[in-house]
mmCIF file of the N, C-alpha and C atoms, coordinates in Angstrom:
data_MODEL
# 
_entry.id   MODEL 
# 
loop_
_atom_site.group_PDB 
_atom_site.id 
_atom_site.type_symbol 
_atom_site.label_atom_id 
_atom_site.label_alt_id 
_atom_site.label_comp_id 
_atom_site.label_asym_id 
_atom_site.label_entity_id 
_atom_site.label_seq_id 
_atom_site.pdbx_PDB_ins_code 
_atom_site.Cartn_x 
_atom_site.Cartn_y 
_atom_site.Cartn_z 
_atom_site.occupancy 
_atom_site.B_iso_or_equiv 
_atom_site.pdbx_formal_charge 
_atom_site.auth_seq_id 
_atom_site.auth_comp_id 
_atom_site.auth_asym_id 
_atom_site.auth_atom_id 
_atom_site.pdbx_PDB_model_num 
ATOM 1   N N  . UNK A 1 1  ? -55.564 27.468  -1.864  1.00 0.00 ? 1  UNK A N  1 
ATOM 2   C CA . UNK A 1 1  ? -54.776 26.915  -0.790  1.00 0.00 ? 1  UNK A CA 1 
ATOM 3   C C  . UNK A 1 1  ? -54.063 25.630  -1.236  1.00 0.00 ? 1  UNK A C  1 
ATOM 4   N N  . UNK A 1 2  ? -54.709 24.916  -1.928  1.00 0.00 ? 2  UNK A N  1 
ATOM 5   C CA . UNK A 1 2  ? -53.670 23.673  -2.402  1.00 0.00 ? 2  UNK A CA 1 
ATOM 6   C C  . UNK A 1 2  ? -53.375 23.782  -3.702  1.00 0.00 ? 2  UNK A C  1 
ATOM 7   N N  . UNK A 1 3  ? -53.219 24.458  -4.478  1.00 0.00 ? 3  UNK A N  1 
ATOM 8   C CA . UNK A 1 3  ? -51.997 25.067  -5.048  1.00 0.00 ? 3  UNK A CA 1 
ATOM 9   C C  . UNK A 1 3  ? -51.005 25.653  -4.903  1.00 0.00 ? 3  UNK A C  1 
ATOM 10  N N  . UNK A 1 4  ? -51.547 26.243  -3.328  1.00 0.00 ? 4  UNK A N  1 
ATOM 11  C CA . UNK A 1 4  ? -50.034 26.826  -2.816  1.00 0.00 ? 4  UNK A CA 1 
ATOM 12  C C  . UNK A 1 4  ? -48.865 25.919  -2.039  1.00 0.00 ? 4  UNK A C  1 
ATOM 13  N N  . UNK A 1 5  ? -49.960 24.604  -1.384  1.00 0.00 ? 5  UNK A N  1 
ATOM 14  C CA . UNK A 1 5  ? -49.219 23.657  -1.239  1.00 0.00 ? 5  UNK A CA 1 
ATOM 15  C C  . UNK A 1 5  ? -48.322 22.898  -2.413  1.00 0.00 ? 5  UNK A C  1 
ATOM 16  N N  . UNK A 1 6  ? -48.978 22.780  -3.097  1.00 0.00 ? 6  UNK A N  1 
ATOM 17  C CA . UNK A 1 6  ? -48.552 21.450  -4.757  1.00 0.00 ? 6  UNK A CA 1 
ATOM 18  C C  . UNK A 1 6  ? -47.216 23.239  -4.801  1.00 0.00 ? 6  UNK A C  1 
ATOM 19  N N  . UNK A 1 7  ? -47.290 24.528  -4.953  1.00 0.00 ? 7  UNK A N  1 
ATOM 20  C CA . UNK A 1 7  ? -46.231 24.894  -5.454  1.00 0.00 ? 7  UNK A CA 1 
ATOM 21  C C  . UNK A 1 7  ? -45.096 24.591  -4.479  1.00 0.00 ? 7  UNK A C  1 
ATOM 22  N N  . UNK A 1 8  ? -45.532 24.812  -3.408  1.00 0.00 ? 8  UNK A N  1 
ATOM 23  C CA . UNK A 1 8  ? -44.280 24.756  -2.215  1.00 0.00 ? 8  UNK A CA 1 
ATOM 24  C C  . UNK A 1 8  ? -43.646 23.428  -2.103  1.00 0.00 ? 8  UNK A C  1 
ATOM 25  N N  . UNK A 1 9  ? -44.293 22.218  -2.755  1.00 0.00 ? 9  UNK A N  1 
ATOM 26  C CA . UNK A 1 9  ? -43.871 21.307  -2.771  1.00 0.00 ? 9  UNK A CA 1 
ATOM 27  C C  . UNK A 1 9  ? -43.037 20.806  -3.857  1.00 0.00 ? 9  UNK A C  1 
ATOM 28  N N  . UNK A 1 10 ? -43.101 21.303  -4.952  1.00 0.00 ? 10 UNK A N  1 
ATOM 29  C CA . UNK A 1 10 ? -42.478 21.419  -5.869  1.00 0.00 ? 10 UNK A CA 1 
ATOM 30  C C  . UNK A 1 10 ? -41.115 22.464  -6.024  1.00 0.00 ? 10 UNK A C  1 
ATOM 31  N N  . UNK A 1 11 ? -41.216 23.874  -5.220  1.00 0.00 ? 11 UNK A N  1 
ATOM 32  C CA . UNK A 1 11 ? -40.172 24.502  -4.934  1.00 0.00 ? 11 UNK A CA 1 
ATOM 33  C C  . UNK A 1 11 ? -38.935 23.308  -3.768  1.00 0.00 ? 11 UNK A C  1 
ATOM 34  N N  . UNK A 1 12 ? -39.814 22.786  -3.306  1.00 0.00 ? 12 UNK A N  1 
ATOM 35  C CA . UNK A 1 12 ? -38.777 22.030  -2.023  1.00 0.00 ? 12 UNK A CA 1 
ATOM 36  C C  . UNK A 1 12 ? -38.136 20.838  -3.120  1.00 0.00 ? 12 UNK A C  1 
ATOM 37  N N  . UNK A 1 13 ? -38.988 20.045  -3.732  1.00 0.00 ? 13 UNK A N  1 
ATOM 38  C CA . UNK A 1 13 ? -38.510 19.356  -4.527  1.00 0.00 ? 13 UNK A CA 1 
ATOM 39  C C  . UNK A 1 13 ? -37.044 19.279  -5.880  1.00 0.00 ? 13 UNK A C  1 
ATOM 40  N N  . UNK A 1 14 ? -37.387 21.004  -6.373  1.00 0.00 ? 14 UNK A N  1 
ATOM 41  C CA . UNK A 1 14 ? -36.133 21.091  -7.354  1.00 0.00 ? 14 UNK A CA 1 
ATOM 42  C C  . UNK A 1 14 ? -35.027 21.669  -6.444  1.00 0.00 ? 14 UNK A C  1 
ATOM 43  N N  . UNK A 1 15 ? -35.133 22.255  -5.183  1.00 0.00 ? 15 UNK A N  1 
ATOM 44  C CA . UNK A 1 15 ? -34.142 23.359  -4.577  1.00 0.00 ? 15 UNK A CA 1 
ATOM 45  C C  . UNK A 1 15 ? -33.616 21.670  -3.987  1.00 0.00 ? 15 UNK A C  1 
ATOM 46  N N  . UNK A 1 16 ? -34.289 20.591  -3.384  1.00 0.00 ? 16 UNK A N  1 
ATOM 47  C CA . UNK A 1 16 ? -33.701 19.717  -3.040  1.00 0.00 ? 16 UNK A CA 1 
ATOM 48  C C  . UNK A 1 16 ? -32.718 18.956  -4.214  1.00 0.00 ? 16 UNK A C  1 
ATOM 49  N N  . UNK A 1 17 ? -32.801 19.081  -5.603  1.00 0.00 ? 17 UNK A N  1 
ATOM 50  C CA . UNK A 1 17 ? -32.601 18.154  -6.471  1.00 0.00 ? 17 UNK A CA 1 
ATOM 51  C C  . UNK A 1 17 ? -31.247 18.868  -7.205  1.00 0.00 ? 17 UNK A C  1 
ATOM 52  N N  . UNK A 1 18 ? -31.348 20.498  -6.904  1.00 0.00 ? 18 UNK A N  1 
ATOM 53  C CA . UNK A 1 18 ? -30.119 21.238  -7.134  1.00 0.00 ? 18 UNK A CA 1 
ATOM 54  C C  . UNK A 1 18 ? -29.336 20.929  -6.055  1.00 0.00 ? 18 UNK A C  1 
ATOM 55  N N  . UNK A 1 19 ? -29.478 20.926  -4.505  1.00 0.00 ? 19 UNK A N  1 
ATOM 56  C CA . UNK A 1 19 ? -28.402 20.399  -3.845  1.00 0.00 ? 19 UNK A CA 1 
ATOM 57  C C  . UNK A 1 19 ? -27.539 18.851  -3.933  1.00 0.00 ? 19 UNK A C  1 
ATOM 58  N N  . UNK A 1 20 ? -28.718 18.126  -4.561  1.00 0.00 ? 20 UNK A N  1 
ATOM 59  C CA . UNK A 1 20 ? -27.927 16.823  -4.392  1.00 0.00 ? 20 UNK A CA 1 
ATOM 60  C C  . UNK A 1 20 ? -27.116 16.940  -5.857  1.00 0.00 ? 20 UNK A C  1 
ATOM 61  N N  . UNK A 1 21 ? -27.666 17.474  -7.024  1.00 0.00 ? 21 UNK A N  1 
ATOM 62  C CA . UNK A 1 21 ? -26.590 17.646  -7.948  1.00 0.00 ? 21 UNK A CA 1 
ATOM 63  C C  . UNK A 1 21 ? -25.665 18.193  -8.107  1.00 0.00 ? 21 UNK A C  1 
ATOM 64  N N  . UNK A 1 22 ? -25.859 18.853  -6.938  1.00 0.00 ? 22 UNK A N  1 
ATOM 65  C CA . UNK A 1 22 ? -24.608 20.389  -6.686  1.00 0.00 ? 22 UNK A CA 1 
ATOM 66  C C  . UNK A 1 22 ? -23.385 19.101  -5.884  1.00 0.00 ? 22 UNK A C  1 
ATOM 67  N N  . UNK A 1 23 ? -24.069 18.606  -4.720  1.00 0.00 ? 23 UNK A N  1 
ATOM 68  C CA . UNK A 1 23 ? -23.347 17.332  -3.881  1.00 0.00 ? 23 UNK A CA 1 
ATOM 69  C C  . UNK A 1 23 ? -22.557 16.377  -5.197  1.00 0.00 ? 23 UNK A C  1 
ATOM 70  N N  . UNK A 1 24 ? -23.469 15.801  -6.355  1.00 0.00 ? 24 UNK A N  1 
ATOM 71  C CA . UNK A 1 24 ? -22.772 14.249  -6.659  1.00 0.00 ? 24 UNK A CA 1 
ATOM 72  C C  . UNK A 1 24 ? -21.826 15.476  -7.785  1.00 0.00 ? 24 UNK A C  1 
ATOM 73  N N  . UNK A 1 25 ? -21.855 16.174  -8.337  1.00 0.00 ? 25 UNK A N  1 
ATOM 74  C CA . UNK A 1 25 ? -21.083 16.826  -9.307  1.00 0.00 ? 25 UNK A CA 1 
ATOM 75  C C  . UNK A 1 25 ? -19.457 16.707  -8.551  1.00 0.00 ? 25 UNK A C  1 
ATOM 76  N N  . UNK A 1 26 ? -19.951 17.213  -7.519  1.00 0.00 ? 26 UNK A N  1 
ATOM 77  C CA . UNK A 1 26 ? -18.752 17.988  -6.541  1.00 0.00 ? 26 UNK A CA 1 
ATOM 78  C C  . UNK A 1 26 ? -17.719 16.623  -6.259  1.00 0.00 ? 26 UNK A C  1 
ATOM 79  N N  . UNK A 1 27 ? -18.846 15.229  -5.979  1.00 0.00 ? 27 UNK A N  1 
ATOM 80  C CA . UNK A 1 27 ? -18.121 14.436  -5.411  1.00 0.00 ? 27 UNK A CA 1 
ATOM 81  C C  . UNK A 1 27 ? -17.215 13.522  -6.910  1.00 0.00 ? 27 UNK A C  1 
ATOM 82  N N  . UNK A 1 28 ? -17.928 13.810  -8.092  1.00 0.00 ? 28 UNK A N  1 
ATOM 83  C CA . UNK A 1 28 ? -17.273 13.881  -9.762  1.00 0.00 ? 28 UNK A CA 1 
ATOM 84  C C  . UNK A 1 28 ? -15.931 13.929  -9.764  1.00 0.00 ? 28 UNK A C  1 
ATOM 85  N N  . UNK A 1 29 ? -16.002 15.787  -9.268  1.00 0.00 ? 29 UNK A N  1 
ATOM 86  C CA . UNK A 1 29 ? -14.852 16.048  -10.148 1.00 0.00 ? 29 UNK A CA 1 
ATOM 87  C C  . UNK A 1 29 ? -13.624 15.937  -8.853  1.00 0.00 ? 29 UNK A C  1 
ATOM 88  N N  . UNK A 1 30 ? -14.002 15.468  -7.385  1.00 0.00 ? 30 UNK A N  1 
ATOM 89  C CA . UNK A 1 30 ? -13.350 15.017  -6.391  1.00 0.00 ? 30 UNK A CA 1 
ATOM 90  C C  . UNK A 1 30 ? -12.654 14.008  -6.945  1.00 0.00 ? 30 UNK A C  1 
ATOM 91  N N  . UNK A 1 31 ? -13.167 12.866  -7.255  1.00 0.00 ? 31 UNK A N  1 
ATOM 92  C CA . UNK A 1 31 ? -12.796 11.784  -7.421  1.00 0.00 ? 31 UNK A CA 1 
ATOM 93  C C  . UNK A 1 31 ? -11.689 11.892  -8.826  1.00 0.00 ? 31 UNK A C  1 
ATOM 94  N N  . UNK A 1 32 ? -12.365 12.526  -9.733  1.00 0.00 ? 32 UNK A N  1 
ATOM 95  C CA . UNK A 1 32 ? -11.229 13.023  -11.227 1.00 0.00 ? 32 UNK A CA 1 
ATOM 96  C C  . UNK A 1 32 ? -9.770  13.729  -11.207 1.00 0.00 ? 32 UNK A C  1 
ATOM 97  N N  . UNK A 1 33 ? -10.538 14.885  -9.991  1.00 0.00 ? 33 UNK A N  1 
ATOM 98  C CA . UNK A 1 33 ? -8.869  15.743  -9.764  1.00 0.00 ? 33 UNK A CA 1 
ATOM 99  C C  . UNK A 1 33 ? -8.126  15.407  -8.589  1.00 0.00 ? 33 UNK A C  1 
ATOM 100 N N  . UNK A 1 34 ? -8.645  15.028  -7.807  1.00 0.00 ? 34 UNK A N  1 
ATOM 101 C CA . UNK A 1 34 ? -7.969  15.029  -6.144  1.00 0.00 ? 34 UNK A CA 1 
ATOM 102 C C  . UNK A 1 34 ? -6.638  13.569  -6.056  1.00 0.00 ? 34 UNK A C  1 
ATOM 103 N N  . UNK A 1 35 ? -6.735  12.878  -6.682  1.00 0.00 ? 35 UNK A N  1 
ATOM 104 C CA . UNK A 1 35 ? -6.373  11.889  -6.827  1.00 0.00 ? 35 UNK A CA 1 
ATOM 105 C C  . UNK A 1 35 ? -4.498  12.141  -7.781  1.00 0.00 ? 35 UNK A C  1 
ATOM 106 N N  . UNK A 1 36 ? -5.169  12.740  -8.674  1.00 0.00 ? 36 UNK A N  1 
ATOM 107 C CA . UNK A 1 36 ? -3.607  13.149  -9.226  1.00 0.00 ? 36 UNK A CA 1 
ATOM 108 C C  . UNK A 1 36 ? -3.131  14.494  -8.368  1.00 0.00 ? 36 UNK A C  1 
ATOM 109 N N  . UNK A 1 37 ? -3.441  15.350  -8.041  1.00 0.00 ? 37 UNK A N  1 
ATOM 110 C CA . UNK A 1 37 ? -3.028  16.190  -6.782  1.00 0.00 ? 37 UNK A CA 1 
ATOM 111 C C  . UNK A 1 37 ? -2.368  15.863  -5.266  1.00 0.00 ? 37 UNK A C  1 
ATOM 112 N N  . UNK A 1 38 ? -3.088  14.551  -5.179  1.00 0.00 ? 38 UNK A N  1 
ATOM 113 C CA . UNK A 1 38 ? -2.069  13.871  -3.990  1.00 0.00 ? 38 UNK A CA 1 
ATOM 114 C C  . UNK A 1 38 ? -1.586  13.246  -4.151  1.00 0.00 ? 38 UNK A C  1 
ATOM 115 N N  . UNK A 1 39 ? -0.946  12.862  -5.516  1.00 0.00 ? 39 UNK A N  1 
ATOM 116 C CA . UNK A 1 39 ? -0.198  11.568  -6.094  1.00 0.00 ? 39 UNK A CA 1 
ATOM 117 C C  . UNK A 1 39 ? 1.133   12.088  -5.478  1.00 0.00 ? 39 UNK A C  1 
ATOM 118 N N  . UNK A 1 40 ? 1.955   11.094  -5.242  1.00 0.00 ? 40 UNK A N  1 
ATOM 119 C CA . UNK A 1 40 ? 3.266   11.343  -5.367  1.00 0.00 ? 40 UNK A CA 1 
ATOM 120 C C  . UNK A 1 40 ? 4.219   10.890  -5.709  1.00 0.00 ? 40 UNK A C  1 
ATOM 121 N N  . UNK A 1 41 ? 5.090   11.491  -5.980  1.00 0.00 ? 41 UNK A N  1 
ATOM 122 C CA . UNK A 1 41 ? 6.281   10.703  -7.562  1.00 0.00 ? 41 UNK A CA 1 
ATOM 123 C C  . UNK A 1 41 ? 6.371   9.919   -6.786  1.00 0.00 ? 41 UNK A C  1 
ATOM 124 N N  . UNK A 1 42 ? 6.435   8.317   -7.574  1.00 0.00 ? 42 UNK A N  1 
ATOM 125 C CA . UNK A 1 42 ? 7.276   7.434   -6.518  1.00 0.00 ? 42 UNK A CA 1 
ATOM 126 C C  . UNK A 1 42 ? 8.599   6.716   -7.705  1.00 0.00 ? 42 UNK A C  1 
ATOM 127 N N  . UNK A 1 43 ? 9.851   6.927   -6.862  1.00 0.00 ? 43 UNK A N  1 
ATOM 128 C CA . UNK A 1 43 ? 10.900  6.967   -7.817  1.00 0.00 ? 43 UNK A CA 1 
ATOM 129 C C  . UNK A 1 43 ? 10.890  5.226   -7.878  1.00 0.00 ? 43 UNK A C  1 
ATOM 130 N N  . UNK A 1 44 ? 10.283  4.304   -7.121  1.00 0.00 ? 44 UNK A N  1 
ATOM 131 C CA . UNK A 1 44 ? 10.696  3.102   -8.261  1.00 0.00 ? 44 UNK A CA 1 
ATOM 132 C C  . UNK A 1 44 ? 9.460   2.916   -9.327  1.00 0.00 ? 44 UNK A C  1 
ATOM 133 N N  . UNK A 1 45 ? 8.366   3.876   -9.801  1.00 0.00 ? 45 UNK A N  1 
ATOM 134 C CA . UNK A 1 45 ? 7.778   3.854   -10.627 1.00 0.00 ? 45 UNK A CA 1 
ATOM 135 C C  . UNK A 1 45 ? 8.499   4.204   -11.874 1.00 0.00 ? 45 UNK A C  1 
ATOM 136 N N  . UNK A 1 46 ? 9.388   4.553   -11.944 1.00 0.00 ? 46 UNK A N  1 
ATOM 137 C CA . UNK A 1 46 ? 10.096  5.213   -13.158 1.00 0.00 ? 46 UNK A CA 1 
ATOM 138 C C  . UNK A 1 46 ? 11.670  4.195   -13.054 1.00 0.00 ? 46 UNK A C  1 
ATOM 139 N N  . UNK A 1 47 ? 11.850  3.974   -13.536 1.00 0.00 ? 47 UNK A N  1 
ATOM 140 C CA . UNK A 1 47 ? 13.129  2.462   -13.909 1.00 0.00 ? 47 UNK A CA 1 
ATOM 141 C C  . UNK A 1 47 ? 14.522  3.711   -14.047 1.00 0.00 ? 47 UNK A C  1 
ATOM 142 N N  . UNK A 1 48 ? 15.750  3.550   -13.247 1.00 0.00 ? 48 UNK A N  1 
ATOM 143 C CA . UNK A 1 48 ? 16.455  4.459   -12.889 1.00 0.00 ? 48 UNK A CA 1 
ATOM 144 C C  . UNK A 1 48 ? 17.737  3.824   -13.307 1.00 0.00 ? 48 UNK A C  1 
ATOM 145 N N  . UNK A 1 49 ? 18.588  4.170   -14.420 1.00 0.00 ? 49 UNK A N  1 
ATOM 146 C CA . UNK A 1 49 ? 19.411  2.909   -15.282 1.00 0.00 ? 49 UNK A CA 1 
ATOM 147 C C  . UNK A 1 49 ? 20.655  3.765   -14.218 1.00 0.00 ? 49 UNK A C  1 
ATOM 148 N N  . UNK A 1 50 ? 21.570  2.206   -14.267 1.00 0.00 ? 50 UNK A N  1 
ATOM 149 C CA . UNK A 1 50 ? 22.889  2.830   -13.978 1.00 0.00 ? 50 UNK A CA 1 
ATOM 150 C C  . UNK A 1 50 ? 23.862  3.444   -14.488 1.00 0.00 ? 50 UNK A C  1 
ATOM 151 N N  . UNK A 1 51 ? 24.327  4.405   -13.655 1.00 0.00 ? 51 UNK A N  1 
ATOM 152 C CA . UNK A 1 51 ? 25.967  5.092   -14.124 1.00 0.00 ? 51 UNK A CA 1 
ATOM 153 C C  . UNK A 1 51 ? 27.099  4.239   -14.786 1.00 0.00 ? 51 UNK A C  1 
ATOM 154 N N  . UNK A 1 52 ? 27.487  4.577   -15.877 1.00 0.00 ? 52 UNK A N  1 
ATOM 155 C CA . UNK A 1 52 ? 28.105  3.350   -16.891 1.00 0.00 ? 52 UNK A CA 1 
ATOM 156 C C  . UNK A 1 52 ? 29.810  4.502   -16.966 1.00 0.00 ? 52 UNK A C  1 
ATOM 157 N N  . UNK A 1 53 ? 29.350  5.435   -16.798 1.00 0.00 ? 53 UNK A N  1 
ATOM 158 C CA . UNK A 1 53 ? 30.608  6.358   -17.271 1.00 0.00 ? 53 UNK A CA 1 
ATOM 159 C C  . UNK A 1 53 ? 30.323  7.578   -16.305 1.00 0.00 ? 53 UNK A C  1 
ATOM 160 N N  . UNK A 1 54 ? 31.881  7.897   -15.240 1.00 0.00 ? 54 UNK A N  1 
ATOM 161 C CA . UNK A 1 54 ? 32.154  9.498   -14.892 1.00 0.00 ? 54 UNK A CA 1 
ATOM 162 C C  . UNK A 1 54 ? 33.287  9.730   -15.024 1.00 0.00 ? 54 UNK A C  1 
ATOM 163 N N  . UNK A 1 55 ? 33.396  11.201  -15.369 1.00 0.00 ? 55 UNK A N  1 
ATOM 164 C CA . UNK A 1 55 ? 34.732  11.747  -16.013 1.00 0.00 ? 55 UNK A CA 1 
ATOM 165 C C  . UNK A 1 55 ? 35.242  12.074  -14.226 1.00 0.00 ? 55 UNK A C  1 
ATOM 166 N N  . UNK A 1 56 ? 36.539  11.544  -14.621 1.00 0.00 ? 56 UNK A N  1 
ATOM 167 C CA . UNK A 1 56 ? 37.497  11.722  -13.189 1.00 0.00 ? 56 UNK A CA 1 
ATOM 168 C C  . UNK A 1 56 ? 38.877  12.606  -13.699 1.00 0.00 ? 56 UNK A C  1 
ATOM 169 N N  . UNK A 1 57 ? 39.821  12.879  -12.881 1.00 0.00 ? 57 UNK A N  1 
ATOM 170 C CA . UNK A 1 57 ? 41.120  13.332  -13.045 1.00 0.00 ? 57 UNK A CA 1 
ATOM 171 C C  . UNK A 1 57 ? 41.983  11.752  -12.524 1.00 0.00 ? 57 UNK A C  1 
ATOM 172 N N  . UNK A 1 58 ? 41.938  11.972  -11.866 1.00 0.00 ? 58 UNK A N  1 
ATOM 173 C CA . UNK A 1 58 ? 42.142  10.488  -10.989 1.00 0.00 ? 58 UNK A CA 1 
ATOM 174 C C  . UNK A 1 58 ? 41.947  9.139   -11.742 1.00 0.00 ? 58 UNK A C  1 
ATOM 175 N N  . UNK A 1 59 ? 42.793  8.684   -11.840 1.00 0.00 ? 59 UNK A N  1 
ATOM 176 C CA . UNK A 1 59 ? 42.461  6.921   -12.562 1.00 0.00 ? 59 UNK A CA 1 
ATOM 177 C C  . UNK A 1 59 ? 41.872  6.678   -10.973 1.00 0.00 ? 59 UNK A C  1 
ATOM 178 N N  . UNK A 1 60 ? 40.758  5.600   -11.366 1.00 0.00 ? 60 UNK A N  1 
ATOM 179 C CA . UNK A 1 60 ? 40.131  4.676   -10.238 1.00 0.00 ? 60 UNK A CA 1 
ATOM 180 C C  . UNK A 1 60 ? 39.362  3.149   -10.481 1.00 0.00 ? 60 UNK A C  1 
ATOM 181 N N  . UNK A 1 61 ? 39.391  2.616   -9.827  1.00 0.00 ? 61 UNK A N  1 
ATOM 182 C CA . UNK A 1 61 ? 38.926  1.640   -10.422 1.00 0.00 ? 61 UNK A CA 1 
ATOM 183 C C  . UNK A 1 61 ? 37.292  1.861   -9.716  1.00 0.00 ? 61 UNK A C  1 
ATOM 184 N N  . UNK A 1 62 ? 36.012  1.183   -10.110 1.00 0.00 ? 62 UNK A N  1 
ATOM 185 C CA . UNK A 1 62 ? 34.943  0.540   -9.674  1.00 0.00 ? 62 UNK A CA 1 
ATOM 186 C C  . UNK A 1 62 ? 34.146  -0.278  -10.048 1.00 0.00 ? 62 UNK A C  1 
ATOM 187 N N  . UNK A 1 63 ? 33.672  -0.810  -9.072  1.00 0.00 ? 63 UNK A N  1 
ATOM 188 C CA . UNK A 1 63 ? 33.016  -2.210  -8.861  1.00 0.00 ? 63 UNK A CA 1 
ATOM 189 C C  . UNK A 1 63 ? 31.148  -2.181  -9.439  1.00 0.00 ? 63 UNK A C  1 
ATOM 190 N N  . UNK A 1 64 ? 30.846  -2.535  -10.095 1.00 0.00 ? 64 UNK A N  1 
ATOM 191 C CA . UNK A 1 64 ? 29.293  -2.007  -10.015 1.00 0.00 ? 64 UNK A CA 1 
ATOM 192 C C  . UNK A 1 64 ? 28.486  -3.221  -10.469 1.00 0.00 ? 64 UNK A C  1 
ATOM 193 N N  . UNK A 1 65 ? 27.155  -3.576  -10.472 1.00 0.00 ? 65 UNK A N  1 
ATOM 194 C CA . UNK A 1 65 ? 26.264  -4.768  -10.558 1.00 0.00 ? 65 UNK A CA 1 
ATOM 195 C C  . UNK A 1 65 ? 25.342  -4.253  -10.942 1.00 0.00 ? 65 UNK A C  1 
ATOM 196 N N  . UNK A 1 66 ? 25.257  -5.000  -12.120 1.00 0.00 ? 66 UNK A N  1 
ATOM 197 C CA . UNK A 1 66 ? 23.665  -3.521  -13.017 1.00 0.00 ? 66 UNK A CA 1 
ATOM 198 C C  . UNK A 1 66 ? 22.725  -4.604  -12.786 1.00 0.00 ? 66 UNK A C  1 
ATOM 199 N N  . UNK A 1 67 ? 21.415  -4.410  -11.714 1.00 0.00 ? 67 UNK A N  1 
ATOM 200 C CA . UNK A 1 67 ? 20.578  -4.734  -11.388 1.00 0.00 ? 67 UNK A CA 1 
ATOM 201 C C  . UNK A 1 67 ? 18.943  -4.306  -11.649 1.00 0.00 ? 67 UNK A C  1 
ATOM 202 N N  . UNK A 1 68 ? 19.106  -3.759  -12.378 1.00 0.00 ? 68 UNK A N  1 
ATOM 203 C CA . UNK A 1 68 ? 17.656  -2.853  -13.445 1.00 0.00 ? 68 UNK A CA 1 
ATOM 204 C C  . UNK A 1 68 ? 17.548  -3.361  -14.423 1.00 0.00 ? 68 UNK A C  1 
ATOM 205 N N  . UNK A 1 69 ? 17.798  -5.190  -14.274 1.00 0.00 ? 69 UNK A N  1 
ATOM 206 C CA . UNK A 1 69 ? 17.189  -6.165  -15.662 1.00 0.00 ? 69 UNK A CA 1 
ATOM 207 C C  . UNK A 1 69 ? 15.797  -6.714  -15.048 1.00 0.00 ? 69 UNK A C  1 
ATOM 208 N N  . UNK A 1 70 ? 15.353  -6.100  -13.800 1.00 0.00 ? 70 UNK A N  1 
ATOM 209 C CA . UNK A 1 70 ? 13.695  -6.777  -13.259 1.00 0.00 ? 70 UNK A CA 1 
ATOM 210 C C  . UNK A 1 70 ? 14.426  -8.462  -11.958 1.00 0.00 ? 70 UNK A C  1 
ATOM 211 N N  . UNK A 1 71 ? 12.965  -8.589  -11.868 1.00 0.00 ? 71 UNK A N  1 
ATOM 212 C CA . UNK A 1 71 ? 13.699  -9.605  -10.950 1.00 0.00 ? 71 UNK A CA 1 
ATOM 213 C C  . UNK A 1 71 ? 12.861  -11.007 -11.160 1.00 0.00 ? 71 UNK A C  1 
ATOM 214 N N  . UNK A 1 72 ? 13.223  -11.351 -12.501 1.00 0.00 ? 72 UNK A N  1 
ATOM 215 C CA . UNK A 1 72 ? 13.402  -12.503 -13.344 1.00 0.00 ? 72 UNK A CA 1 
ATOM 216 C C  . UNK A 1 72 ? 14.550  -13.824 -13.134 1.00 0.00 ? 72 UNK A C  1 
ATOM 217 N N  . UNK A 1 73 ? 14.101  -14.817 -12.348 1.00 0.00 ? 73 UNK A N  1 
ATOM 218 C CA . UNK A 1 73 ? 14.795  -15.992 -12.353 1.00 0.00 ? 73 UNK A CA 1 
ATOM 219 C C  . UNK A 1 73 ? 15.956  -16.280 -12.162 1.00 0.00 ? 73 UNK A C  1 
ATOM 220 N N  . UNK A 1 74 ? 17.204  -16.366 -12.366 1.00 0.00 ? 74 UNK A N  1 
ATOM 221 C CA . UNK A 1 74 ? 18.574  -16.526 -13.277 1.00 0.00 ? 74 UNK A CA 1 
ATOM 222 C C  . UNK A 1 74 ? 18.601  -18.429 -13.116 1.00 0.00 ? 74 UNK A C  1 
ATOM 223 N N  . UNK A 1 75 ? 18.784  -18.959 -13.875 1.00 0.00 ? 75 UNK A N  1 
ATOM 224 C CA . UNK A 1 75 ? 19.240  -20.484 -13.902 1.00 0.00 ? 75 UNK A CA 1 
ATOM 225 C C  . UNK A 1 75 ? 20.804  -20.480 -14.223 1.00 0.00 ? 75 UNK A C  1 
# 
């Protein structure tokens, strides 16, 4: 009779110790993949240079201010 206890207690013990490793694994590879899966492009992460040249038919003139030197000081 109390060996059948000490086994049943030991069955509860590893079946408990597979769920929580089954749990922190899960919450692992949550934290590893889920994160780049809901990322989302964000376009001022990537530096976006200006249009310097377009081919026209049309002579035209334009005006432009190249502002993708950061936002550093000017004296």
């Amino acid at each position: 009779m109390e060996d059948q206890k000490q086994q049943d207690k030991f069955k509860f013990f590893i079946k408990t110790g597979i769920v929580v490793l089954s749990f922190l694994v899960l919450i692992a590879l949550g934290i590893r993949y889920i994160p780049s899966a809901l990322s989302v492009t964000n376009s001022a992460s990537t530096r976006q240079l200006p249009i310097y040249c377009v081919d026209e038919k049309e002579n035209k003139v334009a005006l432009s201010f190249d502002a993708a030197w950061g936002n550093a000081r000017l004296r």
